[in-house]
N, C-alpha and C positions, 0 to 999 in steps of 0.2 A: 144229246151228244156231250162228253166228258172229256174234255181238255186240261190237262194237267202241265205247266211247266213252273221250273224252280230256277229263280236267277239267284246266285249270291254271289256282292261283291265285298270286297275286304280290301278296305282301305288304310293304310300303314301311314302315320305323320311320324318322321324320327323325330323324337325330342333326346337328343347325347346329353349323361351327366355320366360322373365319373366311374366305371366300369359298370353302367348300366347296360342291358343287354333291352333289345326295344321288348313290348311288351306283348305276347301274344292272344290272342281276338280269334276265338273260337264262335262260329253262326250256326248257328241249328232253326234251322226254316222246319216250320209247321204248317200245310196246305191244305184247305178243307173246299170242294166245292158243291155246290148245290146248283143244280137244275129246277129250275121252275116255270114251266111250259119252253118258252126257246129266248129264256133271259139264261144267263149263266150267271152265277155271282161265288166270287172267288177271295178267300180269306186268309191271310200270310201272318205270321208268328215268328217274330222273328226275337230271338237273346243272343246278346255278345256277354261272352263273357272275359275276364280280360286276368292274365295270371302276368303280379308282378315279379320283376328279378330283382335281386340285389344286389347294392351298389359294391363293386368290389375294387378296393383301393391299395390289395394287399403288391407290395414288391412296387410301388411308384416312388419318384423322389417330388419335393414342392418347395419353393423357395418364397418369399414372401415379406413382405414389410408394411405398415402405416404407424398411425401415429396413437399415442396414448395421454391420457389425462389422471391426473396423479394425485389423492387426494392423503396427506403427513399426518400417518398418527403414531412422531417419535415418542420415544421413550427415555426417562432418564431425565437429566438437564436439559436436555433440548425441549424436553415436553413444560418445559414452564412457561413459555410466551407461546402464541396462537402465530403463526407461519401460514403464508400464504399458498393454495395448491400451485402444481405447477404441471409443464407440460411435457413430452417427448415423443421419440421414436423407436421405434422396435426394427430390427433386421431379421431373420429368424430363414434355415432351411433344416429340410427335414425327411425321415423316409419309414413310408409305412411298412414296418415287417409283417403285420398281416391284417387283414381287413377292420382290424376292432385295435390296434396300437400301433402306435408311431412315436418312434425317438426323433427329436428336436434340438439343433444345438439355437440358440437364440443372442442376440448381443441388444441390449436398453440403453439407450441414452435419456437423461431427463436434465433439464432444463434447473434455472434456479428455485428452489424453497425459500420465498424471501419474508424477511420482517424487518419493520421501521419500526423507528422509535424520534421521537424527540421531545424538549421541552426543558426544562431550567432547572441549576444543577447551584446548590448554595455554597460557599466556598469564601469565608470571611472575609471581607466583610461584604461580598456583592453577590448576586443572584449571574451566575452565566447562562447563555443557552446553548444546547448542546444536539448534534445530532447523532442517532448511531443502524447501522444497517447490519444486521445480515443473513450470511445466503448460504444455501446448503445445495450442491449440486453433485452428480456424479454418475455412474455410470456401469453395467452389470453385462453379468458373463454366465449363461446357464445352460446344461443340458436337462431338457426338458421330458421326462415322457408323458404319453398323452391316449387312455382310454375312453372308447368310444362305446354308447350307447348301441346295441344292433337294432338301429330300425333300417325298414326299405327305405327310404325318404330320401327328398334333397334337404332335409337338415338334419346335421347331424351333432349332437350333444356330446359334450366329453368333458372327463376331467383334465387337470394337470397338475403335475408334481415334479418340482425342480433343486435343481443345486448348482451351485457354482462360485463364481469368484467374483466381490464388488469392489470398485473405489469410490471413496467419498470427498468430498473437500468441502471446507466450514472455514468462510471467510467472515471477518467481523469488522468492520469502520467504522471510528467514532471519530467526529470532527467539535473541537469546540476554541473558541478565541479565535479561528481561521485556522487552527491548526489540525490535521488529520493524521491518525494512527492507523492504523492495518495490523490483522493480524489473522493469520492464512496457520489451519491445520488440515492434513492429510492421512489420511485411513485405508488402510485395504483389511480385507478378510472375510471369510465363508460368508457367503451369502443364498439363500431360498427363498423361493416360494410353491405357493399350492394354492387351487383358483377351481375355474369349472369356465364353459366357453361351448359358442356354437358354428359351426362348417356350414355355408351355405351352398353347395356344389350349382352354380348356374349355366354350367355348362363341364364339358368331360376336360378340359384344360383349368377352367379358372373357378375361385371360390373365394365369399368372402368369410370374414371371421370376426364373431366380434366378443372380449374374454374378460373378465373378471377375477381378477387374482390378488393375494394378502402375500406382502414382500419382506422380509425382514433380515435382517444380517446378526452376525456371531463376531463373538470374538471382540475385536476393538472398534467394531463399527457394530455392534449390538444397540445403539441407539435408534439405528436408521430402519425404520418401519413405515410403511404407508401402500393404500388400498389405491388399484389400478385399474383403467379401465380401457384399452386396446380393440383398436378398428383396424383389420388388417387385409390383404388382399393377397391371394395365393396361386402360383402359377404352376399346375400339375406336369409332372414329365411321365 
């Protein structure tokens, strides 16, 4: 006697990233039975196949900030003594007009570029010592846009390409006999950059980010150059 039944179950785990649609799991059950005096023996073939969807980000807004690490490679006069890296933060919101671009207005703050100096300065008839510091700090203004690699994935690769508006400030101290001078200049003017960076969508709200970008300014503040590197966190609407 030949009994034949077919069970399939179809088990669904939501994993949400950002306008991922879940993923569907198609079962095609294959049943073979054989009789062999009054044993039954009964054989199941079972394939899933699983069809992904793409992640669709187009018409969302994201807002987002963390922090950056700055490594100076001015230009000009400022490139003649070696400056220390320095650090800062990013603010940055943004809105994908369609699933592969997003404009970004973005605001950079960085901390000081600093250089020492000291040591003994001749001055007839006696040897002084002297010391002298200084710091290069400031702060950026950019709209960003930003194309995206089409893969299915929760990462996601892109470039970026910016312009905007920076300030700079170039403070210098020299102290020597007990005595200290100061002397503070200030700069604005066009500032860019253009980099490449990755979207980690870990859920359909949140993603992290982390970017690599070449910064440099025009104009009167054309000396101010240096390679970045941006750890950010992003909160999807």
């Amino acid at each position: 006697m030949k009994k034949f039944f077919v069970i399939a179950i179809l088990c669904l785990v939501p994993i949400s990233f950002v306008g991922a649609e879940q993923s569907e799991k198609v079962v095609e059950v294959e049943e073979t039975s054989l009789t062999v005096g009054d044993v039954v023996s009964t054989t199941e073939t079972v394939t899933v196949t699983t069809s992904p969807k793409k992640y669709d980000l187009s018409k969302r807004w994201y807002f987002g900030g963390g922090f950056n690490y700055a490594f100076e490679n001015f230009d000009n006069e400022l490139s003649e003594v070696n400056w220390d890296n320095t650090w800062g933060f990013d603010i940055k919101a943004g809105y994908f007009i369609c699933d592969y671009f997003a404009l970004e207005a973005m605001f950079q703050y960085l901390n000081d570029f600093e250089y020492k100096e000291s040591g003994w300065i001749y001055y007839y008839p006696y040897y002084y010592a002297y010391d002298y510091k200084a710091t290069v700090s400031g702060y950026n203004f950019t709209i960003n846009g930003k194309g995206f690699i089409p893969l299915e994935s929760i990462v996601r690769p892109y470039g970026v390409l910016g312009l905007g508006y920076a300030h700079g400030e170039l403070e210098e101290k020299g102290t020597i006999l007990g005595e200290t001078v100061t002397i503070s200049d200030k700069d604005s003017g066009l500032f860019g950059r253009i980099g490449a960076g990755l979207d980690i969508f870990l859920s359909k709200q949140f993603a992290l980010e982390g970017e690599i970008s070449y910064n440099m300014g025009f104009g009167d503040i054309d000396n101010i150059r240096y390679t970045n590197l941006a750890l950010n966190a992003l909160v999807l609407f």
